[in-house]
DOMARPA-651959 format. One record per residue (C-alpha): residue in three letters; x, y, z. Coordinates in Angstrom, 2 decimals, m for minus. Layout:
N
+------+---------+---------+---------+
! code !      px !      py !      pz !
+------+---------+---------+---------+
!  ALA !       X !       Y !       Z !
...
+------+---------+---------+---------+
END
This chain:
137
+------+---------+---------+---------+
! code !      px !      py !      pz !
+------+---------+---------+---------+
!  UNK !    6.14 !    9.44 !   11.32 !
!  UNK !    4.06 !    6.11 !   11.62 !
!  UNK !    4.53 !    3.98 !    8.84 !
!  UNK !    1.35 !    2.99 !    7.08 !
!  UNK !    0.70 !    0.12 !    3.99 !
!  UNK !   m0.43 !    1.27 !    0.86 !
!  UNK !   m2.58 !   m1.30 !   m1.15 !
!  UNK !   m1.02 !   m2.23 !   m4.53 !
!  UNK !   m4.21 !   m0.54 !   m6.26 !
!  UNK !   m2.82 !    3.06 !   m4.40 !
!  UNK !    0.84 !    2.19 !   m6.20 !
!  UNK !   m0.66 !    1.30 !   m9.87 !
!  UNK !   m2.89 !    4.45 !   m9.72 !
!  UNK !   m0.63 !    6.59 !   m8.34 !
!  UNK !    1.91 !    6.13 !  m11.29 !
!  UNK !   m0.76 !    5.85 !  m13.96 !
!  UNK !   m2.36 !    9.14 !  m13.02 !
!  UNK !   m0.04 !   12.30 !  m11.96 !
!  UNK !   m3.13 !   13.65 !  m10.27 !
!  UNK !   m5.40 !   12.69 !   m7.58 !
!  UNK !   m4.85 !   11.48 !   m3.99 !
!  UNK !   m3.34 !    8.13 !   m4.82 !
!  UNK !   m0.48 !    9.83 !   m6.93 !
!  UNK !    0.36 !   12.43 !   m4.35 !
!  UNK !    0.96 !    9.74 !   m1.26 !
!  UNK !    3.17 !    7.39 !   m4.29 !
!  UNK !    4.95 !   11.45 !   m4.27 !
!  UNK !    5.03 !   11.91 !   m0.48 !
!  UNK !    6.19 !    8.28 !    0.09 !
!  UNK !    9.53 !    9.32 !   m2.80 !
!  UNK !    9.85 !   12.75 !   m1.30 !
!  UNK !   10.29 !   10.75 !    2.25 !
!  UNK !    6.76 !   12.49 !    3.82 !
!  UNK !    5.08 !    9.68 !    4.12 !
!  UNK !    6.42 !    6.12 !    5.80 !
!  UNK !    5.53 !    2.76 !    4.06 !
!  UNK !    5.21 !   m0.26 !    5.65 !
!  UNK !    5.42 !   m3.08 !    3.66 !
!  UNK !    6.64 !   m7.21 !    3.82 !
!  UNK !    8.28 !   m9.25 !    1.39 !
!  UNK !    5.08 !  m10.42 !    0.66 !
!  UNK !    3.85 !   m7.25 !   m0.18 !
!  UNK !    7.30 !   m6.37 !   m2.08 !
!  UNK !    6.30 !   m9.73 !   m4.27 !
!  UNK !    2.63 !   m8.42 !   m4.89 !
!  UNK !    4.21 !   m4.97 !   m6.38 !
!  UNK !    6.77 !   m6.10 !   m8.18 !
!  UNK !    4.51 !   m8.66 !  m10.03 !
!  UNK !    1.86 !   m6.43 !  m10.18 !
!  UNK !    3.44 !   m3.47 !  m11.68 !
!  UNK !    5.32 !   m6.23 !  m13.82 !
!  UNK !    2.24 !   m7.48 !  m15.40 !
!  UNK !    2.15 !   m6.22 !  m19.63 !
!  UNK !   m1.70 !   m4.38 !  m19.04 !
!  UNK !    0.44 !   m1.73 !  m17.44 !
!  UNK !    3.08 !   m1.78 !  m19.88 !
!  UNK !    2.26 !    1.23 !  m21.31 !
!  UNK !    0.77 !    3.07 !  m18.53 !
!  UNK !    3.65 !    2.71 !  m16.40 !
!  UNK !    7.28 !    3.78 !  m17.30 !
!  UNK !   10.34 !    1.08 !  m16.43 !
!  UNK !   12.16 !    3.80 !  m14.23 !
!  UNK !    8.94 !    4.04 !  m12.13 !
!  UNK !    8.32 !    0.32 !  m11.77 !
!  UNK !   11.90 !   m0.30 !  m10.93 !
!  UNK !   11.66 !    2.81 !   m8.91 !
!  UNK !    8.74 !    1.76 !   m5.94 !
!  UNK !   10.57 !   m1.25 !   m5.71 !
!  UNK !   14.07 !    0.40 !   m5.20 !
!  UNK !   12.53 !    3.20 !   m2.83 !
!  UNK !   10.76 !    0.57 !   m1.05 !
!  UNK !   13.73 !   m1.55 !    0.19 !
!  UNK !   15.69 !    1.81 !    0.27 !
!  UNK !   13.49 !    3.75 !    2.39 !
!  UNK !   10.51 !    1.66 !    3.42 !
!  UNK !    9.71 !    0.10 !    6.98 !
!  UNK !   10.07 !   m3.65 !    6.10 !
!  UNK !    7.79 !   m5.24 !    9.52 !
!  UNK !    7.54 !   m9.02 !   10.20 !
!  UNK !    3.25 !   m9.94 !    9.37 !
!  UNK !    1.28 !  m10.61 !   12.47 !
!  UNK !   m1.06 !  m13.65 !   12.20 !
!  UNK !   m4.44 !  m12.45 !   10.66 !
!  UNK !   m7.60 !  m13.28 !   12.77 !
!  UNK !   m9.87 !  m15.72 !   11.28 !
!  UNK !  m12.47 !  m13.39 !    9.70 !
!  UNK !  m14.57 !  m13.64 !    6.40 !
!  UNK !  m12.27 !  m11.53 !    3.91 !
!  UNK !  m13.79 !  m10.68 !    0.32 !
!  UNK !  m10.24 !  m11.30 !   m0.78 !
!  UNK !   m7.42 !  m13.15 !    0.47 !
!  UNK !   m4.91 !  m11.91 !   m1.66 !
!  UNK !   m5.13 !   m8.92 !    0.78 !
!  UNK !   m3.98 !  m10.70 !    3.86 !
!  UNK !   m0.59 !   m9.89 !    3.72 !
!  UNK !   m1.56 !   m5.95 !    3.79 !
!  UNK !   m3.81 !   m6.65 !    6.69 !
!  UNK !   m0.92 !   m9.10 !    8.36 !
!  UNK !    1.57 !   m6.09 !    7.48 !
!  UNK !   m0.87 !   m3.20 !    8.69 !
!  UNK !   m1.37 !   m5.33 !   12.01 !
!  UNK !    2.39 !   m4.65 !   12.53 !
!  UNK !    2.38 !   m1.21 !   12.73 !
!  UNK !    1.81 !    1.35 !   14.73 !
!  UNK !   m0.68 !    3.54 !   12.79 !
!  UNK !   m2.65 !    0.17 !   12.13 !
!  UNK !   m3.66 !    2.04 !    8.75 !
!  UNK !   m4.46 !    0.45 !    5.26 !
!  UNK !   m4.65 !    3.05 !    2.65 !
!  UNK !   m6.94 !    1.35 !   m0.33 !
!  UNK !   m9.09 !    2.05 !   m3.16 !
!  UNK !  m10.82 !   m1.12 !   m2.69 !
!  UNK !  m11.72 !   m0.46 !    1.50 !
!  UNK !  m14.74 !   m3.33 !    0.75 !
!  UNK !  m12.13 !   m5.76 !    0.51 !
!  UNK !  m10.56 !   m4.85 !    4.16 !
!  UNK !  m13.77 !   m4.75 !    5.93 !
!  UNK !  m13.12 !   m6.72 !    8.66 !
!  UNK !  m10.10 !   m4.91 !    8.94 !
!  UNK !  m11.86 !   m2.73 !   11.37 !
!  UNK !  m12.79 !   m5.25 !   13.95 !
!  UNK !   m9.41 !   m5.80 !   14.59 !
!  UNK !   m7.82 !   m2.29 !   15.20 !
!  UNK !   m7.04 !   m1.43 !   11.87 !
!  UNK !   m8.07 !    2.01 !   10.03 !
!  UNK !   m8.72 !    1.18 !    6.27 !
!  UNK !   m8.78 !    5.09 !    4.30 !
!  UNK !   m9.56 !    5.74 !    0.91 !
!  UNK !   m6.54 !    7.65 !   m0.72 !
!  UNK !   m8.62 !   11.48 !   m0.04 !
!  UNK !   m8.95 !   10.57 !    3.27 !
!  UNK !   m5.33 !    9.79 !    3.60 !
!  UNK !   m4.22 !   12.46 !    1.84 !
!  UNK !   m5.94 !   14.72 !    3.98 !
!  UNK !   m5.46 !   13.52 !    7.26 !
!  UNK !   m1.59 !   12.09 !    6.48 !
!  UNK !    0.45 !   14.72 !    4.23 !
+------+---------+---------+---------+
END
């Protein structure tokens, strides 16, 4: 099973909402069907993330604590590749790209695929969460 990185907006939605794609790959990836790649960068980005108060109440302790745990339990932790030199919407997501480049599926699973659009020139797959859903569990 190819490891693949999950955006932090996959995480947050897939513990806010109990259905839809984005909260059955946060499932697969606990039930051990689906490998996540991730870096410490990334591990940062979820931790503060899913730290932040907006989600306070969305998002129960165990389940924050939970990714987190899982992640450095059962997660593929890969060293970042460089990132090409590209115009990126957003370079907060670098380090998914950097992580995703270190892979073998070279897969980014996002809700926010604008953001990793030059993703593509450089070998990476960026899916919505239906399309990895389909195509991945």
């Amino acid at each position: 099973m190819n490891a693949v990185v999950l955006d932090t907006s996959v995480i947050v939605a897939g513990l806010i909402s109990r259905q839809g794609a984005a909260s059955a790959l946060v499932g697969a990836f606990f039930a051990e069907r689906l490998a996540v790649a991730y870096s410490d960068a990334i591990l940062r980005e979820y931790a503060d993330v899913l730290g932040r108060p907006v989600f306070a109440d969305a998002i129960k302790p165990a389940d924050r604590v939970g990714v987190i745990l899982k992640l450095r339990a059962n997660g593929v932790l890969v060293k970042p590749s460089t990132v090409p030199a590209a115009t990126w919407p957003d370079l907060d997501d670098l380090p998914f790209v950097a992580a995703a480049l270190s892979t073998a599926s070279k897969v980014i699973v996002a809700r926010n695929p604008r953001d990793f659009a030059p993703a593509t020139a450089f070998g990476l797959r960026v899916m919505s969460p239906a399309e990895a859903h389909r195509e991945l569990l």
